[in-house]
N, C-alpha and C positions, 0 to 999 in steps of 0.2 A: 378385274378386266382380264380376258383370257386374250394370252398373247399372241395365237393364231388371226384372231379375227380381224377382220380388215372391212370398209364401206369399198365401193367404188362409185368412182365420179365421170360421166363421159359428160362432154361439151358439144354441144353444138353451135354453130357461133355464127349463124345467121337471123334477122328478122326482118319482118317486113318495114319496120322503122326504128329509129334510134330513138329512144327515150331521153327528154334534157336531162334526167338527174342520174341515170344510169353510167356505173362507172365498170361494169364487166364488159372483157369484149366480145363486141355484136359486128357483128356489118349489113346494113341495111340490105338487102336481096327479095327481088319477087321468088315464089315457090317455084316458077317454073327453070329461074335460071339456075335452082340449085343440083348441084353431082350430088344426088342422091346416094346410087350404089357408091360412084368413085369414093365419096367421105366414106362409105359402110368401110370399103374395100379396105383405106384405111388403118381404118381405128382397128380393123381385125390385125392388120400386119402389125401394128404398136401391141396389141393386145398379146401375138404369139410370142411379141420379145420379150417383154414386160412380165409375162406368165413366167417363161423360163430364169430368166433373173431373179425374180421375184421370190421363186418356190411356192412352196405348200401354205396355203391359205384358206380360211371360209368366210366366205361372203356374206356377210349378215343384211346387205344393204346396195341397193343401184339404185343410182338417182340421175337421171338424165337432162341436165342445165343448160342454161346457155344466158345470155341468145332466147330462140324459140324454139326449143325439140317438136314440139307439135307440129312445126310446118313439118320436121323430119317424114317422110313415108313409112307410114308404121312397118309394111314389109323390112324395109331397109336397117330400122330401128329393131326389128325384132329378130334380124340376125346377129347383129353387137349383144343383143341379150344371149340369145343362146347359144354364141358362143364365149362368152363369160360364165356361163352356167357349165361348158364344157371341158374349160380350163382351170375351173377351180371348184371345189367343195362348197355346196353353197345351206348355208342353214336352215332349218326344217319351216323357220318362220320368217323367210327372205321376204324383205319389202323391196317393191319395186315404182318407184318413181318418176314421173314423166312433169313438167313445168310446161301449160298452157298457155298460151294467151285465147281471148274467147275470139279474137278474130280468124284463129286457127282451129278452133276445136266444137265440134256439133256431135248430133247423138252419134252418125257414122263413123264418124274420127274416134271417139270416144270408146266407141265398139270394137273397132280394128285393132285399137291399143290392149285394150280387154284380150282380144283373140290372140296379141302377140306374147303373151303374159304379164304385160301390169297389170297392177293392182290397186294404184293410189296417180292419181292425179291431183298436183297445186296448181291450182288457174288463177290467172294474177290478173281480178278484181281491181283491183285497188281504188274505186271510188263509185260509190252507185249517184253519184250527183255529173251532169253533165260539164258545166262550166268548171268543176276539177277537174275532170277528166282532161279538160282541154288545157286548162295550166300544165298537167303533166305530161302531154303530147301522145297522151293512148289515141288508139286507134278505132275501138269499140266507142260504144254508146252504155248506159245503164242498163235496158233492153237487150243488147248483146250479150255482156257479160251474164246478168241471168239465164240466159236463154243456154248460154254453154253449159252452165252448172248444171240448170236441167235438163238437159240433156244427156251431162253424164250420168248421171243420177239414174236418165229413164234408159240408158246402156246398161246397167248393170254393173259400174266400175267399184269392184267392192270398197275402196276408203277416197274420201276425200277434203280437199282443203283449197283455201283462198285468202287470197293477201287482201289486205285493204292498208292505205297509206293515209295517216292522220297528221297533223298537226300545219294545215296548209293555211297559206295566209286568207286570213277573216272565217277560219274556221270554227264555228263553235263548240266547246266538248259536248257541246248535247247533241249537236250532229254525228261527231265520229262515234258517239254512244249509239246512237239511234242505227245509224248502218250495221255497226256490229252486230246487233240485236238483229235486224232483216235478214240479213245473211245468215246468224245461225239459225233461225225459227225455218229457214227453208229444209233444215233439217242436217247439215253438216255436222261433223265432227273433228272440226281441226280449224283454227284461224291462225293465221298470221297478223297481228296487228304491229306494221310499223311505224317508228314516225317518220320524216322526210328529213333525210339528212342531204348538207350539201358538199358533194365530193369535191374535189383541184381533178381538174381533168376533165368534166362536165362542162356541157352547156350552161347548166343553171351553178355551177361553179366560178365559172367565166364571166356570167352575168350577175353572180354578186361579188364578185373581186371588183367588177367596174361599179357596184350600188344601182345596177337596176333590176333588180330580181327583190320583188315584194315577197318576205317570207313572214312566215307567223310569230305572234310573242310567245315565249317563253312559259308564261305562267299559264295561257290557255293552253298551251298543249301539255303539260304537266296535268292540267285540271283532266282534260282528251283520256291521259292513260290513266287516271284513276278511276273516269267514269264507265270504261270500255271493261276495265280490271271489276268495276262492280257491278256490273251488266252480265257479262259474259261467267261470273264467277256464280252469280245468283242461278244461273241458267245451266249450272250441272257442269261446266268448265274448267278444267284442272288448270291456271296459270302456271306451267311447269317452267317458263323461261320466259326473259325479258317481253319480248318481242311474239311468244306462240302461247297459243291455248287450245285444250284438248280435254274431250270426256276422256277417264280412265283409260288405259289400252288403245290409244289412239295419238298417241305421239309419235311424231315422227323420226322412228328407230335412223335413219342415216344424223339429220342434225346431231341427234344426240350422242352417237358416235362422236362429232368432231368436238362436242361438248364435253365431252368425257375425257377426251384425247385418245382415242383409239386412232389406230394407222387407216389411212385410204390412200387407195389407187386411183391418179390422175390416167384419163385417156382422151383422147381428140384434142384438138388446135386451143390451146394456153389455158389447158387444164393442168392444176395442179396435183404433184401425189407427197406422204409424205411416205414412207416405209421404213422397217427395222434394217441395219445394217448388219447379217448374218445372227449373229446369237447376243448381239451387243446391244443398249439400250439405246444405243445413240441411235438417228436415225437419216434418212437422207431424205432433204426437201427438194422437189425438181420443179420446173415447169417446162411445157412444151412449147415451142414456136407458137409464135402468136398469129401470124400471118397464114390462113387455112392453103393457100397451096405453097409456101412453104415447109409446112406441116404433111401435108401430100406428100410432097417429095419425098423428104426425108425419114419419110416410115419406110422406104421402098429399100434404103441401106443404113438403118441404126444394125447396132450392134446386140447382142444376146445375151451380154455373159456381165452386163453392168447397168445398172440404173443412176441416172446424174449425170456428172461429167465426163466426157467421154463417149455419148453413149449414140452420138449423131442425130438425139431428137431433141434433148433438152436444152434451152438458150440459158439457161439458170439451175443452179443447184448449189446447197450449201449441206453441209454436216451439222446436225442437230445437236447439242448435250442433252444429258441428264439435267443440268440447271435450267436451262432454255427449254424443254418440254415441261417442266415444272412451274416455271413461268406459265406459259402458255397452258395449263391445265388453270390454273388460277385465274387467269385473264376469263375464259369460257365457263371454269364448270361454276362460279360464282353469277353468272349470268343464270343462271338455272335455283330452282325453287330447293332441289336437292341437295345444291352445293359440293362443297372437296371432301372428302378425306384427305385431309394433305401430309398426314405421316403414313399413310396405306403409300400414295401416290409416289410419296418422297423413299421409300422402303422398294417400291418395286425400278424407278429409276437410282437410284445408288447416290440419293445426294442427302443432305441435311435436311430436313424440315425447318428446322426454326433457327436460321441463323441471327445474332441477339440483332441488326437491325428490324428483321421480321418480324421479332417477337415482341419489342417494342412498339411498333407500330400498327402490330393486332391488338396488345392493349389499348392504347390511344379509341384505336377505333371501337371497339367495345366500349368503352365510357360513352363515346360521343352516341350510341345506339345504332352504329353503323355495320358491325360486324358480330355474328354469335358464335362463341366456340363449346365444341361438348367433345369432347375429348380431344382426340385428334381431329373433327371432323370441323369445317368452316362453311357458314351461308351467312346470307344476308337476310336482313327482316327487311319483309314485303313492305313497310311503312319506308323502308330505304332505301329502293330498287332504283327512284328514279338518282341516287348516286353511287350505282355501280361501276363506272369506269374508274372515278377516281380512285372509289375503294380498294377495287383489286391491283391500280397502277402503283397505290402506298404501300403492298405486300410484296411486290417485285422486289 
């Protein structure tokens, strides 16, 4: 990992509706009541502080979230790109990122993004069946959602992907197999297959805290990701991580950064960053005001010469270690098909690799055919993905 490079994250934090399972934050808004420039105006003045503090860096990655970037005004949008491009070094093979929804994005939208330099659009699909669509409170139709993709498609937008969300109650895995399959044969090369988890904080959180939210069993949605995992794998698909799949060269360079545990730069309203703190390993995790004209405001007199506490933008910040990004390099890059090097990792953070609980309990797991070790290096077999949380919480 080359210690310069860095992702960047900008947020947009509005959509036309809140999602029940959705636990990032959104606030419901028509396109028309949004400050367009004023948010640009913004994320630029957070950008010029954040640059300066920051230092010298290259951009391997922009990926613009929220919320729904698409309603953003690609003009608007495509000044926080270029001046991100103007404040930092940016890589020869820089991907750039935009998260649609289809009730926001047609071939002109899809165009305009093109013209302001993306290059990859994820449009968030997530169900080509009507009556899920409406358990999950989307806003499109199945007709919609296609109709975006090709659209982008007939834009020109050179890479693309799409979410689809499995494991919904009285879902069959031959169903989420079958979608997955429709959606790549349109010609994609990147999916997102998630299942439906239910956050504290959500709607559909609140509705099973009280037992009235019908959710799926267990074993059929288990069945879902191996069917979608042999579907999509037969079809030329690299399962590179839990949840994504991808022809060769078509994975998506920002995820895999945070997979990796490389640094990003959080910008716009309760976006997160983490960064190196000068020439030390440690590093510092922030976020920004959650509240978007809070966030306004307060870009108009942060400070220059610090990132974190202090710094008049950030509501949160803590000091990373060396053990705790090693943690967290564990927790993610075992999510991935590639896995750790965990004595490379543990070598360039300053800590132990195998402290004797760890080591212990990477044997264990190795017996049980939970974990494989080849040298230094740690993954998991694909026959055991569907217990990688636990796996990686036993190496902590």
């Amino acid at each position: 990992m080359k210690h310069n490079q860095t992702g960047v994250y900008v947020h947009f934090p509005w959509c036309l509706a809140k999602c029940p399972y959705c636990d990032f934050v959104s606030y419901a808004k028509d396109r028309a009541s949004i400050d367009h420039a004023g948010y640009a105006d913004a994320i630029l003045r957070e950008l010029d502080a954040r640059a300066e503090a920051i230092g010298d860096r290259v951009v391997r990655s922009i990926f613009f979230g929220g919320g729904t970037p698409s309603l953003w005004e690609p003009h608007e949008l495509g000044r926080v790109l270029a001046a991100i491009r103007a404040h930092f070094s940016c890589a020869p093979d820089l991907e750039i990122t935009v998260e649609c929804n289809p009730t926001s994005l047609d071939r002109a939208r899809a165009g305009a993004l093109r013209d302001v330099g993306v290059d990859r659009l994820s449009i968030g699909t997530q169900s080509l069946r009507q009556e899920q669509l409406r358990y999950l409170g989307r806003l499109h139709d199945p007709a919609g959602a296609l109709a975006a993709i090709e659209g982008a498609m007939a834009a020109g937008v050179p890479r693309l992907s799409t979410d689809i969300i499995f494991g919904l109650p009285e879902q069959a895995p031959e169903d989420a197999r079958d979608q997955a399959i429709h959606l790549a044969e349109l010609g994609l090369t990147h999916l997102s297959c998630y299942q439906l988890t239910i956050e504290p904080g959500t709607q559909f959180g609140e509705l099973a805290r009280r037992g009235r939210l019908p959710l799926a069993d267990d074993g059929r949605t288990a069945d879902a990701f191996l069917a979608i995992d042999e579907a999509l794998s037969a079809r030329g698909f690299r399962h590179y991580e839990i949840s994504n799949y991808a022809h060769p060269g078509e994975e998506s360079r920002h995820n895999l950064g945070y997979w990796r545990g490389e640094e990003y730069i959080g910008l716009g309203c309760a976006a997160f960053g983490c960064v190196r703190r000068g020439d030390s390993v440690e590093r510092v995790r922030y976020r920004n005001a959650i509240d978007p004209k809070k966030y306004v405001e307060a870009t108009r007199t942060m400070l220059r010469d610090r990132v974190g506490e202090g710094d008049g933008l950030s509501m949160f910040s803590e000091t990373v270690t060396g053990e705790a990004l090693l943690r967290e390099r564990i927790m993610l890059s075992l999510r991935t098909e590639e896995g750790l090097d965990l004595e490379q990792s543990a070598t360039e953070l300053h800590v132990e690799p195998w402290p004797r609980e760890r080591r212990r309990a990477a044997e264990r797991l190795v017996t049980m055919n939970r974990l494989r070790i080849d040298g230094g290096k740690l993954s998991i077999p694909r026959p055991a993905w569907l217990f990688t949380d636990d796996t990686a919480a036993r190496l902590f």
